[in-house]
N, C-alpha and C positions, 0 to 999 in steps of 0.2 A: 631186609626185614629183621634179621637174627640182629643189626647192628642197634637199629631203636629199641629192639626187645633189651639189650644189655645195658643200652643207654637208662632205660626206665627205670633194670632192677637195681643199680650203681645208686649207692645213699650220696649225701650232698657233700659228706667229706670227703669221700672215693673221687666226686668229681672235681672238686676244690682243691684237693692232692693232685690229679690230671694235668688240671689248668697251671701250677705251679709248677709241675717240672717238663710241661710245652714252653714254661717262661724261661726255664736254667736252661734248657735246650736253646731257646734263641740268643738269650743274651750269650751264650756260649759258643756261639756261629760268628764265621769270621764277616760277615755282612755288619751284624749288629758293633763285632768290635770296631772293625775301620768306623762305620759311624760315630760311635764313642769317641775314638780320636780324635775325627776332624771336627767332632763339637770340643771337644777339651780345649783343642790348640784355638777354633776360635774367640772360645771364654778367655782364653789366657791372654790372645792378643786384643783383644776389647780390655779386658781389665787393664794390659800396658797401657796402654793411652788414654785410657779414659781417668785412669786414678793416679795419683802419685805419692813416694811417702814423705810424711811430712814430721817435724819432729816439733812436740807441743810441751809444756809443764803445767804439771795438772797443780804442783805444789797450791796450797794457799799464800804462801809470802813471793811465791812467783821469783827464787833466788834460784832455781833452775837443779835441785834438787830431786825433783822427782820427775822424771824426761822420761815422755813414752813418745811412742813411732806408732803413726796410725795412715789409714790410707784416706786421704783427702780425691773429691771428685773433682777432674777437670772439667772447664767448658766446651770440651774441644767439641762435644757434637753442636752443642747450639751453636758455637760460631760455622759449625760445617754448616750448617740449613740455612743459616742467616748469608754464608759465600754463596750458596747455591740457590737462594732465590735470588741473590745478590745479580748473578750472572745470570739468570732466566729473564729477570723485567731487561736486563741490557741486553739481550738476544732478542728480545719482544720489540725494545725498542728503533732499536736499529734495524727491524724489521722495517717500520713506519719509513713513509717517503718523507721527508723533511721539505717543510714549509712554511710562510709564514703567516700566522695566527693572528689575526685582525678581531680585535672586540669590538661589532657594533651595535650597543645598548640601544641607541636609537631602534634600529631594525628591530629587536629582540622589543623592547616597548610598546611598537606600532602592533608589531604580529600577537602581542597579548593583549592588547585594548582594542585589535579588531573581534578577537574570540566573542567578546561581549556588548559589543557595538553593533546597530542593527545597516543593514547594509540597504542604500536606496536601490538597488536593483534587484532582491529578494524580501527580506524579511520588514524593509521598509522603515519599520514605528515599532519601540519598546512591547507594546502590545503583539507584534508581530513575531516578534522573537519568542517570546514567553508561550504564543499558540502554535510557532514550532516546536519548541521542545514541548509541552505538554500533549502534542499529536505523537510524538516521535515516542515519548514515552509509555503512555496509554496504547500504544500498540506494536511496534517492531521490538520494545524494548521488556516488556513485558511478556511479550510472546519467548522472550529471548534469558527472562529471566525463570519463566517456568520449566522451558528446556533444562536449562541449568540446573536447576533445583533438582529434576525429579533425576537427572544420569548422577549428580553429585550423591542422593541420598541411595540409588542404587549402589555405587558403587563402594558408600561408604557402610552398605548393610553386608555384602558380599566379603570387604576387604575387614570384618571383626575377625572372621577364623582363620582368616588369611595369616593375619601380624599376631595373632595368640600362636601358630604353628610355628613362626620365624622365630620366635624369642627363645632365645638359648636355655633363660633361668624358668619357661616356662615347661616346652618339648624337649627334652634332652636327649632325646634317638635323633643323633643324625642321619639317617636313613631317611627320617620323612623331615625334618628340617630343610636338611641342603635341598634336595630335590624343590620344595615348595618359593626355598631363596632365588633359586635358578632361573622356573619358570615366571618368577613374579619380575624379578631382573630382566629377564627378556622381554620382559614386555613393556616394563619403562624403555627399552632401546630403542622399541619400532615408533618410530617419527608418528604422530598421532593421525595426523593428513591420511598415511597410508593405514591405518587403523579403519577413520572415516573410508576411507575408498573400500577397501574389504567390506566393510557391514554394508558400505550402499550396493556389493554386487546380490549380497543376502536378500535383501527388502530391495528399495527404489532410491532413485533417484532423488534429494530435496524432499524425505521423509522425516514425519517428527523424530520416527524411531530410530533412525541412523543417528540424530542430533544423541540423544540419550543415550543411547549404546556408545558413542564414540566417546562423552564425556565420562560415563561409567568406567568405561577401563582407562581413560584420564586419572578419575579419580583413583581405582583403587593403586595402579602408582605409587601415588604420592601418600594415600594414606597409609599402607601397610609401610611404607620406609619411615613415615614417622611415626606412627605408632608402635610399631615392633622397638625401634632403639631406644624410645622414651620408657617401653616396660623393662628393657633390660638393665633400667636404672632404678626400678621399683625396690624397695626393701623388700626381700622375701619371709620376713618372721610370719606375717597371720598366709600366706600361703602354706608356708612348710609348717606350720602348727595346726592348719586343716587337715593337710594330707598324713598326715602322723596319727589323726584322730581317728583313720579309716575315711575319711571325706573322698567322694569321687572327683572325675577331674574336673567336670562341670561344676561341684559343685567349691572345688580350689579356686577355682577363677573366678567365679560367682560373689562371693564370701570374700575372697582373700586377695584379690586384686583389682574387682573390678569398680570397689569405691572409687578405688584413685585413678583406674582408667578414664572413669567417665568424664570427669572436666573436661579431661584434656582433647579426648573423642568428641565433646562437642565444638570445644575451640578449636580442633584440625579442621572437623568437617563445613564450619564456616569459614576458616580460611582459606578452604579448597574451593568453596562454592566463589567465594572474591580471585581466587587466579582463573577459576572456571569462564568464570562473566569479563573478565579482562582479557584468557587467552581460546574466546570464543573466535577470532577468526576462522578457529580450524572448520568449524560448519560450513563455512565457502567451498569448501574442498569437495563435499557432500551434496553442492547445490544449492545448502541453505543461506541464504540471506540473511544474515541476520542484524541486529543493530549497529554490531563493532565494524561489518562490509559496509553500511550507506554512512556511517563515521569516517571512515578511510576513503571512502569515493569523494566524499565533500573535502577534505582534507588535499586530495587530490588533486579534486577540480581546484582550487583555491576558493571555495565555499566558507571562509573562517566565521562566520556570523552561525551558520546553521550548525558548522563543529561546536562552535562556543556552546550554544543551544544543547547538542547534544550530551557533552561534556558534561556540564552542571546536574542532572539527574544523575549520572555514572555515578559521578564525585559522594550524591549526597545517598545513592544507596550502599557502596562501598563506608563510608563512613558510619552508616546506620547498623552495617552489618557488625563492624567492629566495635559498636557501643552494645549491641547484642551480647557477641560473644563473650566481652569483659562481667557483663551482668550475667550471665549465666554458668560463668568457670567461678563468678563467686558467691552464688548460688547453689551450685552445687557440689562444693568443697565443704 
């Protein structure tokens, strides 16, 4: 108690003198010196190799009159990364079994002009196909698309404070940064399936809510990793001319960054919502059935007529989402 009481009455230079000679203390510790060293000697041998000197004339009549010595940068690293993927793809490929590679365009032609061709033991007649995929869509697909939508927009309302707390030029206490990077990191690691499995012991079995929850923490993943690195490339002037004015922090990011967050926040969250609807399998996992499992079972069976069928809606809302999003990041720029 006597210690916070001394701490209190100590003015800000008493404590700013403190801090400086805890600093001549340490740099003065034989800890801190050995470190100083072994950084020195690495500078020095990084600078051996990496520069060399070279002798130029700077003269204008170039008759070697005025000769200086300057230190020239070698390539040596980029050739080092360039040996060393060099040697990765050759360890990769000498992995692979070796054998021999047959192109048969034929086969590749047939299997894609059956996609769209209607088959006489199913879909029959052109009409046939077109009221498969129009049943297919109007129902498994759509039911599969509102899934989507609603764990995508969850996940992307949850993941805003998430990627403002990750961004270095925004929270500078490492204390709640790292921590926040940690946990959000581990959570892109857990396989999503086993995500899904978890929420389905919470709720049921083949519940819409599992489907939602499982793509929500899908999404916030992938959105706080892109969002957070795209701010950390933000110009900070109208932030730090807020914060300078007395601005709170709400009201810094509000004001001073979140113009330029927003395009880009809308263009992730549509393109998370198109890996969403493309990397829905994982609802199988959960129970649910959804469009992308009776797509893979036809594929399976060798069903090609009713894949083809289902394919072309995918095709044409994935397409529609990206003409969306193009119209809206320049809309709102």
């Amino acid at each position: 108690m006597s210690r916070q009481v001394n701490k209190m009455k100590r003015t800000k230079e008493e404590i700013i003198a403190a801090k400086l000679e805890r600093k001549k203390k340490w740099e003065s510790g034989p800890i801190y010196k050995g470190f100083s060293s072994c950084n020195a000697r690495v500078k020095a041998f990084d600078a051996k190799i990496s520069y060399k000197e070279v002798s130029v004339d700077i003269s204008e009549k170039q008759d070697g009159s005025m000769m200086r010595t300057i230190s020239k940068k070698r390539p040596i690293k980029f050739w080092f990364w360039v040996a060393l993927m060099a040697v990765v793809l050759l360890i990769c490929f000498l992995s692979i079994k070796q054998r021999t590679i047959r192109f048969t365009w034929s086969a590749f032609f047939e299997a894609f002009a059956s996609l769209f061709t209607p088959s006489p033991l199913r879909t029959k007649t052109i009409a046939g196909w077109w009221a498969y995929s129009w049943n297919t869509f109007t129902t498994s697909f759509w039911h599969l698309f509102e899934i989507c939508f609603l764990g995508t927009l969850l996940g992307s309302l949850i993941s805003i404070p998430v990627y403002y707390l990750c961004a270095r030029n925004v929270t500078s206490n490492p204390w709640i940064r790292t921590p926040v990077r940690l946990i959000n990191d581990l959570i892109r690691t857990i396989p999503m399936f086993l995500v899904g499995l978890l929420i389905s012991q919470i709720f049921s079995i083949a519940n819409n809510i599992d489907g939602v929850l499982t793509i929500a923490v899908f999404t916030i993943g992938i959105m706080y990793q892109m969002m957070y690195e795209f701010i950390e490339t933000l110009e900070m002037s109208p932030f730090e001319a807020i914060r300078a004015s007395g601005g709170r922090s709400l009201q810094n990011v509000n004001l001073g960054l979140h113009p330029e967050v927003k395009p880009m926040f809308f263009a992730y969250f549509i393109y998370t919502l198109e890996i969403n609807i493309r990397a829905s399998v994982i609802l199988s996992y959960v129970g649910f059935g959804g469009y992308i499992t009776i797509l893979q079972d036809n594929i399976s069976a060798g069903y090609f007529d009713y894949a083809g069928s289902m394919l072309l809606p995918l095709l044409l809302v994935v397409a529609a989402l990206q003409f969306i999003s193009n119209w809206m990041v320049r809309k709102l720029r």
